[in-house]
C-alpha positions as CSV (number, residue, x, y, z in Angstrom):
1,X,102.7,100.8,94.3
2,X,103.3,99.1,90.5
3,X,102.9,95.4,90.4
4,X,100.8,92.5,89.1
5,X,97.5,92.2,90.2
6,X,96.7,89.2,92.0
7,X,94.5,86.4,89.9
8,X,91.4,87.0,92.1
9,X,91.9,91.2,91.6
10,X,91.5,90.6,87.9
11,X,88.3,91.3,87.8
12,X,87.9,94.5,90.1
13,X,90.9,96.8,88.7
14,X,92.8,97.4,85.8
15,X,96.1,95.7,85.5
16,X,99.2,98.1,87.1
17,X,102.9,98.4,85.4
18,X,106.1,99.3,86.3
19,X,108.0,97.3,83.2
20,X,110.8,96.8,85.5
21,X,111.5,100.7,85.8
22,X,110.4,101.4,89.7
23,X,113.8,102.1,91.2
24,X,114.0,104.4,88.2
25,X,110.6,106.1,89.1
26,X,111.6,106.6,92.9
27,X,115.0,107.7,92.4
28,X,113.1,110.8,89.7
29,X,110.9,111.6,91.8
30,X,112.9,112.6,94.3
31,X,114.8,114.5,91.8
32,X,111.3,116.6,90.4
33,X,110.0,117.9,93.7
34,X,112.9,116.8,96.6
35,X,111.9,115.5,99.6
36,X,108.1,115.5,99.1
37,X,107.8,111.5,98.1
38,X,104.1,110.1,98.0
39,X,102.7,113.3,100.0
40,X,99.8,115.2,98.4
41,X,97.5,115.9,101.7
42,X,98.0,117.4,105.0
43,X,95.9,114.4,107.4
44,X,98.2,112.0,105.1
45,X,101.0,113.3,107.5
46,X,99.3,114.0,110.3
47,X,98.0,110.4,110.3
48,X,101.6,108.9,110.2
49,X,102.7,110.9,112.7
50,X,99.9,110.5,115.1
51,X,100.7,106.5,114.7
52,X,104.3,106.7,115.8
53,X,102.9,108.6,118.6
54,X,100.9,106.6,119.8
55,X,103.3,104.0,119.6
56,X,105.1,105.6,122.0
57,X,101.8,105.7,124.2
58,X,99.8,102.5,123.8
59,X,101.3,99.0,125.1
60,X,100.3,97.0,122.1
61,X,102.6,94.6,120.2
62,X,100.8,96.5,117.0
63,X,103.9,98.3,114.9
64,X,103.9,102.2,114.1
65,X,103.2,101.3,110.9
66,X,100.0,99.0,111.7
67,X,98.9,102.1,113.6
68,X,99.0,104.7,111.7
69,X,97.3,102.7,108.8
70,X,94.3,102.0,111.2
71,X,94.2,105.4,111.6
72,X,94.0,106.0,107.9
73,X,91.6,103.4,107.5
74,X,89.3,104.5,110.6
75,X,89.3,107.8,108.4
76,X,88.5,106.4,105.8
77,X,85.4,104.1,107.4
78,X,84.2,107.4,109.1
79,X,83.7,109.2,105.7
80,X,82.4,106.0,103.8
81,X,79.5,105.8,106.2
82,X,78.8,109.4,105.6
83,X,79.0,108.7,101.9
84,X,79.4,105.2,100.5
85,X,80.6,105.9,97.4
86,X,83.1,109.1,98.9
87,X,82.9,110.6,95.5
88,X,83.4,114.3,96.4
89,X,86.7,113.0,98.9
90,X,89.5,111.7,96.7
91,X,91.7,111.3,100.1
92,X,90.3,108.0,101.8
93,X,90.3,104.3,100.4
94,X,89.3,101.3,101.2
95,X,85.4,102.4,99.6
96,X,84.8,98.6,99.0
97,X,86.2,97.2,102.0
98,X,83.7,99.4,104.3
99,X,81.1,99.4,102.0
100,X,78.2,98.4,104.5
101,X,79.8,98.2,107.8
102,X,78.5,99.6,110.9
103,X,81.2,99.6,113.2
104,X,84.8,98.7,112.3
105,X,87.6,97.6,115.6
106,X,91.4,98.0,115.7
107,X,91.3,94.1,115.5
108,X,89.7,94.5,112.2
109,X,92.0,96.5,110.4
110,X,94.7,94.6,111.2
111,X,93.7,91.2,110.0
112,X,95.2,90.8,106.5
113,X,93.1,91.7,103.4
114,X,90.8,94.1,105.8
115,X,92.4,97.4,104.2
116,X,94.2,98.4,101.1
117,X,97.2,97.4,99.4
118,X,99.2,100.4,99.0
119,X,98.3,102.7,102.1
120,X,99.1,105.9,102.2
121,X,101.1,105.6,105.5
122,X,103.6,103.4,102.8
123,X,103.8,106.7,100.9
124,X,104.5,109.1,103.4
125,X,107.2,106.7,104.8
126,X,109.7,109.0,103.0
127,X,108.3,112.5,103.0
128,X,108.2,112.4,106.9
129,X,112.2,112.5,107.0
130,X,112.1,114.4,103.5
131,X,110.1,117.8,105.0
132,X,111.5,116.8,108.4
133,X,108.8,115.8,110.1
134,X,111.3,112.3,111.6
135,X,115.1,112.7,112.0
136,X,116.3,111.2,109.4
137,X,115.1,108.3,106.5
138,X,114.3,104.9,107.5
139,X,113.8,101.3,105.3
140,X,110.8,100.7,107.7
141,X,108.6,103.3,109.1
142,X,108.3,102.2,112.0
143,X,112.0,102.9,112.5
144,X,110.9,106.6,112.0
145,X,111.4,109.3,115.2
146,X,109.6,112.2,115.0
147,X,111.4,115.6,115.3
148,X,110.3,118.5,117.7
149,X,108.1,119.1,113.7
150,X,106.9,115.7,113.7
151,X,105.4,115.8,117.7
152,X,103.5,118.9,116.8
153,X,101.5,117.9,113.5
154,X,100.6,114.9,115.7
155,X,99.4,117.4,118.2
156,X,97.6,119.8,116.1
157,X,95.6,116.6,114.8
158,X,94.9,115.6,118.3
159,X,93.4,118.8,119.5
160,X,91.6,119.9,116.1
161,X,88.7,119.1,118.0
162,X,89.4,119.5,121.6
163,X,86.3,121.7,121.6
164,X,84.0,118.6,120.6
165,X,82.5,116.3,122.1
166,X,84.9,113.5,123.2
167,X,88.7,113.2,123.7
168,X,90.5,111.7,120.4
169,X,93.8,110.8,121.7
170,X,92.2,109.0,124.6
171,X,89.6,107.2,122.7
172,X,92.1,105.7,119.8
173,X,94.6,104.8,122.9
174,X,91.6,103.0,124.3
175,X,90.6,101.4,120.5
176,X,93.9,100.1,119.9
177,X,94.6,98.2,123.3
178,X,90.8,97.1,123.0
179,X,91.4,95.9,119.9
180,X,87.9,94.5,119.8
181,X,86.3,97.7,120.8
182,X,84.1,98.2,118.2
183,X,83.3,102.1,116.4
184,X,80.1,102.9,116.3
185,X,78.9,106.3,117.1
186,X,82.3,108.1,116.4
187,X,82.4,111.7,118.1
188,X,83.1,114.8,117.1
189,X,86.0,114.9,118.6
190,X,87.3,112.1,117.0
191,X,85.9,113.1,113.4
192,X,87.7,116.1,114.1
193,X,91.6,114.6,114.4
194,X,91.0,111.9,111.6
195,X,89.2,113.3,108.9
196,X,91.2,114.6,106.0
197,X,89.3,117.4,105.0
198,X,88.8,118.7,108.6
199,X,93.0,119.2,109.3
200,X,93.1,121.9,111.3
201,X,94.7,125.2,110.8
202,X,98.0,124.5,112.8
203,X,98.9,121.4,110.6
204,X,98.1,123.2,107.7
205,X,101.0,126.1,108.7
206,X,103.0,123.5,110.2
207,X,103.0,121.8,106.5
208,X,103.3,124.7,104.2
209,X,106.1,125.5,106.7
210,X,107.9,122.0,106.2
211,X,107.3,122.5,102.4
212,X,108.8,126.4,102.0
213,X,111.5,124.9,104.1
214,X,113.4,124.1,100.9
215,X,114.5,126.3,98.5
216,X,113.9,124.1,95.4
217,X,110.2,123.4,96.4
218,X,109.7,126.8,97.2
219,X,110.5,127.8,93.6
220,X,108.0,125.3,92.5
221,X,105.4,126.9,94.2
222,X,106.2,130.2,92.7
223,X,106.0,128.6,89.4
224,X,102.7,126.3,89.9
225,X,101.3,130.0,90.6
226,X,101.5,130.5,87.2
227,X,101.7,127.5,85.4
228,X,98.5,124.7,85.0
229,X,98.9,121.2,84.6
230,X,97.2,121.0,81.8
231,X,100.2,124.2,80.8
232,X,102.6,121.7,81.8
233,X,101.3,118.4,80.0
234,X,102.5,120.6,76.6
235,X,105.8,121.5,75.2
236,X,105.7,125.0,75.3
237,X,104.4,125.1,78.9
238,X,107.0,122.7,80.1
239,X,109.7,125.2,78.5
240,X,108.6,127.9,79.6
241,X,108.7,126.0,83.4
242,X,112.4,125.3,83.3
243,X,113.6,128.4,81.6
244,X,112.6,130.5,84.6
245,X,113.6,128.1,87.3
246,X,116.4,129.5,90.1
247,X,118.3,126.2,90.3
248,X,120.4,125.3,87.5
249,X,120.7,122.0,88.6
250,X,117.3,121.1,89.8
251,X,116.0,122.6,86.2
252,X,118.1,120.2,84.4
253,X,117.0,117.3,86.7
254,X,113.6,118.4,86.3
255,X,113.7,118.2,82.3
256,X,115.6,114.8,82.5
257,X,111.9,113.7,84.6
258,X,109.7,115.0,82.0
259,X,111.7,113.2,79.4
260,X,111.1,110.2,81.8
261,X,107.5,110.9,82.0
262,X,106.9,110.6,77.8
263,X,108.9,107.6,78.1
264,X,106.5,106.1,80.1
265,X,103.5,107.3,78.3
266,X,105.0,106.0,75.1
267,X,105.9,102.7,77.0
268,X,102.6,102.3,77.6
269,X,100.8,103.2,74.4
270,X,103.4,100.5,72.8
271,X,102.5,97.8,75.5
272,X,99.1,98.9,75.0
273,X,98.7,98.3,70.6
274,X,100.7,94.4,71.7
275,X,97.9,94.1,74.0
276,X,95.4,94.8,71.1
277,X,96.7,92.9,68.8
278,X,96.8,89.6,70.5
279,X,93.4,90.1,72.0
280,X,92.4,87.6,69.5
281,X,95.2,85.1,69.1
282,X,98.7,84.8,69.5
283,X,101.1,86.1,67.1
284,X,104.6,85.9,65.8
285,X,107.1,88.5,66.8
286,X,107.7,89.5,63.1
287,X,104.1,89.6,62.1
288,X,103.5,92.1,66.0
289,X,106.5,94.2,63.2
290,X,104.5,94.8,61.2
291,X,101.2,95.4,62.6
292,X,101.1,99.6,61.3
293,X,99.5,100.6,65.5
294,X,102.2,98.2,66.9
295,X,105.0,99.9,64.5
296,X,104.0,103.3,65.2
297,X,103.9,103.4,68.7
298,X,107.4,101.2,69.3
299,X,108.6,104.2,66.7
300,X,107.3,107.4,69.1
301,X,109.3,105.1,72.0
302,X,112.0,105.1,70.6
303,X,111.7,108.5,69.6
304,X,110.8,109.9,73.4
305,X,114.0,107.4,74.7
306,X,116.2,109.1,72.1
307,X,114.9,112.9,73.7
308,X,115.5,111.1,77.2
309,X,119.1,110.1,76.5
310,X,119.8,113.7,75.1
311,X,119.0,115.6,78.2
312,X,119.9,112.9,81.2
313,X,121.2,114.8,83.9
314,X,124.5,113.5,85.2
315,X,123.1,110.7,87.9
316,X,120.2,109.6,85.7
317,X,119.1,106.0,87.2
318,X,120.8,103.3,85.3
319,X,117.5,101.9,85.0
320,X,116.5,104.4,82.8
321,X,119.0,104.3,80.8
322,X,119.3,100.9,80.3
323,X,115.8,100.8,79.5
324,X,116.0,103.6,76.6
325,X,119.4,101.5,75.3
326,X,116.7,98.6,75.2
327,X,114.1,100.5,72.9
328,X,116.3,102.5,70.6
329,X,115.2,103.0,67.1
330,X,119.0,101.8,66.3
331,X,117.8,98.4,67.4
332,X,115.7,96.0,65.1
333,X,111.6,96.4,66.0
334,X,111.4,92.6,66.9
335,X,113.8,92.7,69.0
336,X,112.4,95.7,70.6
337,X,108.8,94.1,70.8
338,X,110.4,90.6,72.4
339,X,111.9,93.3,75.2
340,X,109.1,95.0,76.3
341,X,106.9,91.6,76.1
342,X,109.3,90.4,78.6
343,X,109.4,93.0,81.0
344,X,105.4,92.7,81.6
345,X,105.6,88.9,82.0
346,X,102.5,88.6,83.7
347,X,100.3,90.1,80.6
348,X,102.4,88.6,77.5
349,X,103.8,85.2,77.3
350,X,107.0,85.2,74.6
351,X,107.3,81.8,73.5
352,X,109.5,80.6,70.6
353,X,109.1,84.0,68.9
354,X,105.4,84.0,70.0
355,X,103.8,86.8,71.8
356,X,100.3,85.5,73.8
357,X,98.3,86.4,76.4
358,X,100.0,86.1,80.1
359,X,98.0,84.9,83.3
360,X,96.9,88.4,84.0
361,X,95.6,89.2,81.0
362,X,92.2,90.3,80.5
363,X,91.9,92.8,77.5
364,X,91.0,96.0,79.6
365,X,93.4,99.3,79.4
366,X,96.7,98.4,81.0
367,X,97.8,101.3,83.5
368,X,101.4,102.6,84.3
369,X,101.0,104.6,88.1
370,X,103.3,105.7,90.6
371,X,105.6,104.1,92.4
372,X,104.1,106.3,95.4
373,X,100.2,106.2,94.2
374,X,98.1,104.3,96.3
375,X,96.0,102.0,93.8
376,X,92.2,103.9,94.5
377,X,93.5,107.2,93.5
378,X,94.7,107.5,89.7
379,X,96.1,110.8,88.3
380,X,93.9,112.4,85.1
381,X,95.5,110.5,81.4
382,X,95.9,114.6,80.1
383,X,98.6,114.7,82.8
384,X,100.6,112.0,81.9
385,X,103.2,113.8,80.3
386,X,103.8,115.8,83.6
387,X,106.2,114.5,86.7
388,X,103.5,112.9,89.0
389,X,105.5,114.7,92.3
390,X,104.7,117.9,90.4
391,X,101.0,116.9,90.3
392,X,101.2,115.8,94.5
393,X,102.8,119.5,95.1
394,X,100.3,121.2,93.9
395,X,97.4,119.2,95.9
396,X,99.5,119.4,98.5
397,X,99.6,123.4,98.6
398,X,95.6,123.9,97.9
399,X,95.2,121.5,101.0
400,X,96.9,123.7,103.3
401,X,95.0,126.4,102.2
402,X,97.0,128.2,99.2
403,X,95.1,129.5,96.1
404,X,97.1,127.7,93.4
């Protein structure tokens, strides 16, 4: 999730962005790779819908949602143990918060500030409904209910390792009434039905299945076959993606989001040379004009929301728009640089026609994510020019097994 780091975080992680534009991002998102929001690994799902599960199971006043993220997190524990700094496994979090514990309790996770911001759970909230693993969407997960789809991933999960030592479902049931019952030696079993790189072979054909089951994500695949990302982060390989696309209308979406997607990147380099140039002292909006790194980069903005008004797609998030009508080469650059100052109020201060440092600034790289990326995992800088979802896709696929 984008937002301002809190003052005590300032220290540990670079400052997040969304300059005001996160409806925007969600809302293209779904329009790049339809119904796949945050989802980019198979135990990612599997986890979620093992916690409504055993919602259903357990009498705990714990939600769905507190659940399944203590599932996640027990996941993530059991592999930090293994490997404290978890650098070959890109699919857990919380490396910091379990750095050096020896046994972790339901009760644990679910005090605040014990686990991540931005779980993963939060992600998948709308992929379970969007590759119909729960009825239908839902503000809250916890208002999620699995579908015949749903029940079986959670399943699958639960008897990956029914051949092991120990009985998973029975042992988390048991963990999460406890809720003081403290993990220690963690089983087989139980390694088995939580560890993201051991999902077993039925979730991994019960999730391609969910994914072919659309006709606009199964073209995708076809073209990710033969298209890299590093292809896509260029002109020529983007055109040659939407040329051969089979849905007008989804191609035409599809270009509107990597518009979107040099927008940001150019939203970012331009909040990035402000940054730079009051790292010293503050300065007056007309002398930020005419800084030459300040001018140039406010110019290639202006330039990419000019190429991002061109090809909107009818439905193009008013957000967006309003934002490219904001940063317009047509407008003056001061008033342009006063804008953007504005919509990052926590790293610039404007002031009487003063831009200065805000409370959360510290002078490192700022960094614009997805609305859907959970804060530990960030997505290479070459592939900033490419729709994040397109990115998630693709990890998605070579997690259930395909050769991408």
């Amino acid at each position: 999730m984008w937002g301002a780091a809190e003052p005590k975080d300032f220290a540990q992680m670079r400052l997040r962005l969304d300059f005001g534009l996160r409806r925007a991002i969600m809302g293209l998102n779904e329009w790049a790779v339809p119904g796949l929001g945050g989802a980019f690994f198979v135990r990612q799902l599997s986890w979620a819908c093992m916690g409504l599960r055993l919602k259903q199971e357990v009498d705990t006043p714990a939600s769905a949602a507190r659940i399944a993220e203590a599932l996640e997190a027990f996941a993530g524990w059991i592999v930090v143990r293994g490997d404290p700094q978890a650098k070959s496994e890109h699919r857990v979090q919380g490396k910091r918060k379990f750095a050096g514990r020896t046994s972790l309790s339901f009760s644990d996770i679910a005090k605040g500030g014990a686990y991540v911001t931005v779980p993963f759970r939060r992600s998948a909230t709308r992929a379970l409904p969007g590759l119909s693993f729960c009825v239908r969407e839902a503000a809250r997960f916890s208002d999620l209910e699995l579908t015949r789809a749903g029940i079986e991933l959670a399943e699958s999960a639960f008897a990956s390792g029914q051949e092991l030592e120990g009985d998973a479902r029975r042992w988390l049931k048991d963990w999460i009434k406890d809720g003081d019952k403290d993990a220690q030696r963690v089983r087989p079993a139980i390694k088995a039905a939580l560890q993201p790189s051991l999902a077993s072979a039925a979730e991994k054909r019960l999730v391609l299945e969910r994914v072919r089951s659309d006709a606009r994500r199964t073209d995708l695949e076809r073209l990710l076959r033969i298209h890299t990302d590093k292809m896509l982060a260029t002109q020529s390989g983007r055109d040659s993606f939407l040329e051969t696309m089979q849905h007008a209308e989804h191609a035409a979406r599809l270009a509107t989001c990597f518009a979107f997607e040099d927008v940001r990147a150019s939203t970012l380099q331009a909040a990035q040379a402000m940054s730079n140039a009051i790292r010293s002292s503050a300065q007056a909006v007309h002398a930020l004009a005419k800084n030459p790194d300040v001018a140039d980069s406010f110019a290639a903005l202006g330039h990419d929301c000019g190429v991002l008004q061109a090809v909107a797609a009818p439905g193009t998030p008013v957000d967006a728009s309003t934002f490219c009508a904001e940063q317009s080469n047509l407008r003056g650059l001061g008033e342009r640089i006063a804008l953007l100052a504005g919509r990052a109020p926590m790293v610039f201060s404007v002031i009487d026609g003063r831009i200065d440092q805000g409370v959360a600034y510290t002078g490192k790289p700022l960094v614009a994510d997805d609305a859907y990326d959970p804060q530990e995992n960030e997505m290479p800088e070459d592939t900033y020019g490419v729709p994040r979802p397109l990115l998630r896709l693709r990890q998605l696929l070579i997690d259930t097994g395909e050769q991408l």
